[in-house]
C-alpha positions in Angstrom: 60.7 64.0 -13.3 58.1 61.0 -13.7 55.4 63.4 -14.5 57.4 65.1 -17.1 58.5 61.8 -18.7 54.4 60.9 -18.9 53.9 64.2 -20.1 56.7 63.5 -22.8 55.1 60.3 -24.1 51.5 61.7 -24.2 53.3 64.1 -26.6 54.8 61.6 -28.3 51.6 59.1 -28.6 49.8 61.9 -30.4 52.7 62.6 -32.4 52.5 58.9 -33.5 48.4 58.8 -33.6 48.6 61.7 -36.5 51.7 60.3 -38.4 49.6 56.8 -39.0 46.5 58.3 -39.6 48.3 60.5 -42.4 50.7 57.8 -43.8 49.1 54.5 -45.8 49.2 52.8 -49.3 45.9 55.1 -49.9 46.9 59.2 -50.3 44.8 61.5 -48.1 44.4 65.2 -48.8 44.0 67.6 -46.0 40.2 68.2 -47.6 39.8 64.2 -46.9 40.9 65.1 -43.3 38.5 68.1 -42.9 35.8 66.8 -44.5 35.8 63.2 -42.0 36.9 65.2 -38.8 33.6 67.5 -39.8 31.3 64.4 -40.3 32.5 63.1 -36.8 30.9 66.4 -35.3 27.8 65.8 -37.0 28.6 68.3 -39.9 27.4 67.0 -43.3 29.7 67.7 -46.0 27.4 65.8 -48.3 28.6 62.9 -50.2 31.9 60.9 -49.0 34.6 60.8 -51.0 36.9 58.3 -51.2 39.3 59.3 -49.1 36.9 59.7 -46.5 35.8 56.3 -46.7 39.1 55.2 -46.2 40.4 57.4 -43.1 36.8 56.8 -41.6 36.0 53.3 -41.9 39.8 51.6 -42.5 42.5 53.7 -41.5 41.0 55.3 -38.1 39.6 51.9 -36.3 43.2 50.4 -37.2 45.2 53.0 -35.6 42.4 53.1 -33.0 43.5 49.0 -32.5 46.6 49.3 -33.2 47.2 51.6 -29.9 44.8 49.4 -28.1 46.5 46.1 -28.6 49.9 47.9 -28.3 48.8 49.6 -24.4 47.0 46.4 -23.2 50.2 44.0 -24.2 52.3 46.4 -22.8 50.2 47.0 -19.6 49.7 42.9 -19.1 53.2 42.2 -19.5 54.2 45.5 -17.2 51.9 43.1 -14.6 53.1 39.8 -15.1 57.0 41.0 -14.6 56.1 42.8 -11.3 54.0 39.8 -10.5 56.7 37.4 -11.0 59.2 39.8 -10.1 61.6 39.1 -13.4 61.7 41.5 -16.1 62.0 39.0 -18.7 58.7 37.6 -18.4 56.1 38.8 -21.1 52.2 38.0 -21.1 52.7 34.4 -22.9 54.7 33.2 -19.8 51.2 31.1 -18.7 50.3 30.7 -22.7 47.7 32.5 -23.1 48.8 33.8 -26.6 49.4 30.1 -27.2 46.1 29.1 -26.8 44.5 31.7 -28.1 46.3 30.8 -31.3 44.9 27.0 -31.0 41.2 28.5 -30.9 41.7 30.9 -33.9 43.4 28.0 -36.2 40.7 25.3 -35.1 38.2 28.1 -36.2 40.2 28.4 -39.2 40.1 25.0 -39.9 36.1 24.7 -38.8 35.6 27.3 -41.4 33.9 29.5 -38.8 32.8 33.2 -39.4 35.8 36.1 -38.4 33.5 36.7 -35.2 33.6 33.2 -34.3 37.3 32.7 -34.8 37.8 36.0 -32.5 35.2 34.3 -29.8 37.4 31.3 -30.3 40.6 32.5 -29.6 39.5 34.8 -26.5 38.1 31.7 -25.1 40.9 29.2 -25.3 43.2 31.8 -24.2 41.5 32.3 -20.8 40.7 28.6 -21.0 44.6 27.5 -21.1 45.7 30.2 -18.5 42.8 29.1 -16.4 44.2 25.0 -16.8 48.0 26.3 -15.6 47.0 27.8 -12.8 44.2 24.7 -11.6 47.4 22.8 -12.1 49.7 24.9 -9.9 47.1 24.7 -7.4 46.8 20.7 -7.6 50.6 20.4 -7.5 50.4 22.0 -3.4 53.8 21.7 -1.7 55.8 23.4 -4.2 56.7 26.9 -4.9 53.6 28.4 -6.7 55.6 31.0 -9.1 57.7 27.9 -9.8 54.7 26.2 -10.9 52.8 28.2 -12.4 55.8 29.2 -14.6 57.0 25.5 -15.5 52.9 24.8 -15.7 52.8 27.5 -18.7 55.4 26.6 -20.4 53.9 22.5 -20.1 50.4 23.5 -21.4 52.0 26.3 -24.2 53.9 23.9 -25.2 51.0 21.1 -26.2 48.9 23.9 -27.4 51.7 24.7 -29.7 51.9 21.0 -30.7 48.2 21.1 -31.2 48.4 24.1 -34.0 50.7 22.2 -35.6 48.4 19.3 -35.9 46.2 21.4 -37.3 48.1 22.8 -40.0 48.7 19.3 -41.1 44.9 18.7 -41.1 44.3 22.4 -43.0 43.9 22.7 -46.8 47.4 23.8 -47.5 45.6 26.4 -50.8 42.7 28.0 -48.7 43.2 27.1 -44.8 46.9 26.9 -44.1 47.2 30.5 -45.5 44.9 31.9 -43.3 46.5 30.3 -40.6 49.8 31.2 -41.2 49.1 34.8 -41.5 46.4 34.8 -38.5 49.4 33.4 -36.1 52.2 36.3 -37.5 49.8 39.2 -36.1 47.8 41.6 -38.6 45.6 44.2 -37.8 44.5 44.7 -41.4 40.9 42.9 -41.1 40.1 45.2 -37.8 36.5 46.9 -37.8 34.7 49.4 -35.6 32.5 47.0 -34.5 35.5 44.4 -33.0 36.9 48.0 -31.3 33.4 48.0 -29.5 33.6 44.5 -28.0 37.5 44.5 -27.6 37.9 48.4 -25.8 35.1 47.1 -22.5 37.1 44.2 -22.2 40.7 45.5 -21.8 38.9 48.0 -19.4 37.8 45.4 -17.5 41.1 44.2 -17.0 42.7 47.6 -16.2 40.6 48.7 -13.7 42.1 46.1 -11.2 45.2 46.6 -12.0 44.9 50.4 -11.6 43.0 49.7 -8.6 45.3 47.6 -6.9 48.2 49.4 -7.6 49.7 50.1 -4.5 49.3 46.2 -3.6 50.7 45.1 -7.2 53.9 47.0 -6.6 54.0 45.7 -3.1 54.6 42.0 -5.3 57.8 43.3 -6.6 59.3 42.9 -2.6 58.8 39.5 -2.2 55.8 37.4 -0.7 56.8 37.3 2.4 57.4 41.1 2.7 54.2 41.7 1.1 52.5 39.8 4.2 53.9 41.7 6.4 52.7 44.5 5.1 49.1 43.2 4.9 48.8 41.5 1.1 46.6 38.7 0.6 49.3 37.7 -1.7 47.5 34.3 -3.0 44.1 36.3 -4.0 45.8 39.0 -5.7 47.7 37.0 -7.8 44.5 35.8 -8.9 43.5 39.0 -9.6 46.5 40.4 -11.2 47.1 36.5 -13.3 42.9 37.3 -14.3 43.6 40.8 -15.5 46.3 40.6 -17.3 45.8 37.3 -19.0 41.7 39.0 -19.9 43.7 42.0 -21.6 46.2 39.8 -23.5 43.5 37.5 -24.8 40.6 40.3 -25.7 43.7 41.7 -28.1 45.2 38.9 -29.5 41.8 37.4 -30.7 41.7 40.6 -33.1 45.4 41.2 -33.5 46.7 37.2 -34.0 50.1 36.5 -31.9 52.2 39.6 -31.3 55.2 39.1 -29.5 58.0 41.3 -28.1 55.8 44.1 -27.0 54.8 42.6 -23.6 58.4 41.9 -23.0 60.6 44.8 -24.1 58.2 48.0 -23.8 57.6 47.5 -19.9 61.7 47.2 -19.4 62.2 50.7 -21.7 59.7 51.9 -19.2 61.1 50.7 -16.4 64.6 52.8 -17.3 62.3 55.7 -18.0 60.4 55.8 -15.1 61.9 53.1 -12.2 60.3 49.8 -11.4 57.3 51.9 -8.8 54.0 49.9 -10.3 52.2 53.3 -9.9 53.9 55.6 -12.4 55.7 52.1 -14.7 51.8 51.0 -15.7 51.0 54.2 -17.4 54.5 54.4 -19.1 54.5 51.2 -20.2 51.2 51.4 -22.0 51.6 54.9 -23.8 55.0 53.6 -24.7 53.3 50.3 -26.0 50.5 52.0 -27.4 53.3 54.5 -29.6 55.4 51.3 -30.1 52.7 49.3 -31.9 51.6 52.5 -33.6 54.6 52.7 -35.2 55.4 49.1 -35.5 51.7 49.1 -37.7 52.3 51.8 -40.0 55.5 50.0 -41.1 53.8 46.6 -41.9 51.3 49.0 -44.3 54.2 50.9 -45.9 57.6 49.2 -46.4 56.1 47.2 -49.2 53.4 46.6 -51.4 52.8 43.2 -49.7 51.5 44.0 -46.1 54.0 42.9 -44.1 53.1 41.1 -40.4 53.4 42.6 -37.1 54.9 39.7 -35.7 57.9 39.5 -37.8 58.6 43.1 -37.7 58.5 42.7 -33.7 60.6 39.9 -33.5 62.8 41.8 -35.8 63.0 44.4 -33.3 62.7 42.5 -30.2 65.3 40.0 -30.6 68.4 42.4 -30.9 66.9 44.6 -27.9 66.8 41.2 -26.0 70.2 40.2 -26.6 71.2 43.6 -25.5 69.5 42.7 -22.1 71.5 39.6 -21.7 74.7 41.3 -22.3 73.1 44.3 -19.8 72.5 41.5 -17.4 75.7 39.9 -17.4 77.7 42.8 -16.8 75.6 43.5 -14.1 76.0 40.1 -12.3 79.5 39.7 -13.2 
């Protein structure tokens, strides 16, 4: 059954790949296709159209992010809920999106290059992850999780005054713009070139996680239970906290602040597939990867005005959430 449901959403991920590489405010022909899937073979069709320029060098490295950004947010929040065993945590539960937001509007505000706003944002977002969990270990005598959670939500919460601070400081006709687009999520100024420094990164923080599966799923039992059975349950949640949050913040530095994905996609996989960490990680992220596919073409095409992935995911996200509460409560009740 599990390997026919992974089957199905391979099917479906290609499915989506073609859709957004054939819909956009630019028309392709099917000669435009030929022609660009011909030069990536190293046949020379001689000069490049227009249309080729477009699926080559726009349209193809977005949907190439878009699934990226979509599979890692999906695949760190898949981690974080077995991790913290609740399925209504998401990847910003230790703000990491939070501060990477911080470094991307101080870069904004610094008038920094696009490369040092991305380096920016990657850095604070490991950097304010990495200050929640040296706090949770200071704060010894208390239940870690506990910490860790209330830690995130302390240190998010001061970053999040902090960007506010600096929209105050910003020049509300060029700067505050820019940040106020940067922090609702767009993956329209996504190059090849941020694909070949993003795509090593979120590998790095897979190959733990797939890795350590076995030990990751043993999480979902309960420390104590995962003693027993031979976890060294304080390093890997090092590990798994490193991983995910290096995945989150290699993303968001290109994307801008996403939400919703990390949080519903690994529960949709989780009824598809069961809460086993070996077979929910690769659902979650070929669900997330479709999902953001999907979600992206949208923001291109609904109006003439890109529209930003973080509303349309929030638009999404908060009805499917409220669903869950009223899911939940039946279930306690």
């Amino acid at each position: 059954m599990t390997r026919s449901v992974i089957a199905l959403l391979l099917v479906a991920l290609a499915a989506v790949l073609v859709l957004a590489l054939a819909v956009g405010p630019f028309p392709l022909s099917a000669t435009d296709v030929l022609r660009a899937a011909g030069r990536l073979v190293g046949i020379d069709g001689g000069s490049a159209t227009s249309g080729e320029i477009v699926l080559l060098r726009v349209r193809m490295p977005r949907v190439a992010a878009a699934a990226l950004v979509g599979a890692a947010l999906a695949g760190a929040g898949t981690a974080y809920q077995t991790l913290f065993r609740n399925p209504l945590v998401s990847p910003d539960i230790l703000g990491v999106a939070t501060g990477a937001g911080l470094g991307a509007v101080v870069g904004i505000l610094l008038s920094l290059p696009v490369v040092g706003i991305q380096g920016l944002a990657f850095l604070l977002g490991l950097g304010t992850v990495a200050l929640v969990y040296l706090i949770s270990v200071a704060l010894r005598g208390h239940d870690r999780t506990l910490v860790l959670v209330l830690s995130g939500v302390v240190v998010g919460a001061l970053a999040g005054a902090c960007i506010s601070l600096v929209k105050i400081l910003a020049d509300p006709y060029d700067q505050l713009p820019a940040i106020t687009f940067w922090l609702l999520g767009s993956l329209a100024g996504v190059k090849l070139g941020d694909l070949g420094v993003v795509a090593p990164l979120v590998l790095a923080g897979l190959v733990p996680l797939v890795a350590l599966r076995w030990r990751i799923g043993v999480l979902s039992l309960g420390d104590d239970e995962a003693r027993a059975l031979g976890v060294d349950v304080p390093r890997l949640r090092i590990v798994v906290i490193a991983a995910a949050t290096l995945m989150t913040a290699s993303v968001v530095a290109i994307s801008g602040v996403i939400g919703w994905i990390g949080l519903m996609i690994p529960h949709i996989a989780r009824m598809m597939v069961g809460p086993n960490f070996n077979r929910l990680l690769p659902a979650a992220m070929l669900l997330g990867a479709s999902f953001m596919l999907l979600v992206d073409t949208l923001a291109r095409t609904l109006a003439r005005i890109e529209t930003p992935l973080g509303i349309l995911t929030a638009v999404l996200g908060a009805p499917f959430f409220l669903w869950l509460l009223a899911r939940g409560r039946k279930t306690w009740g």
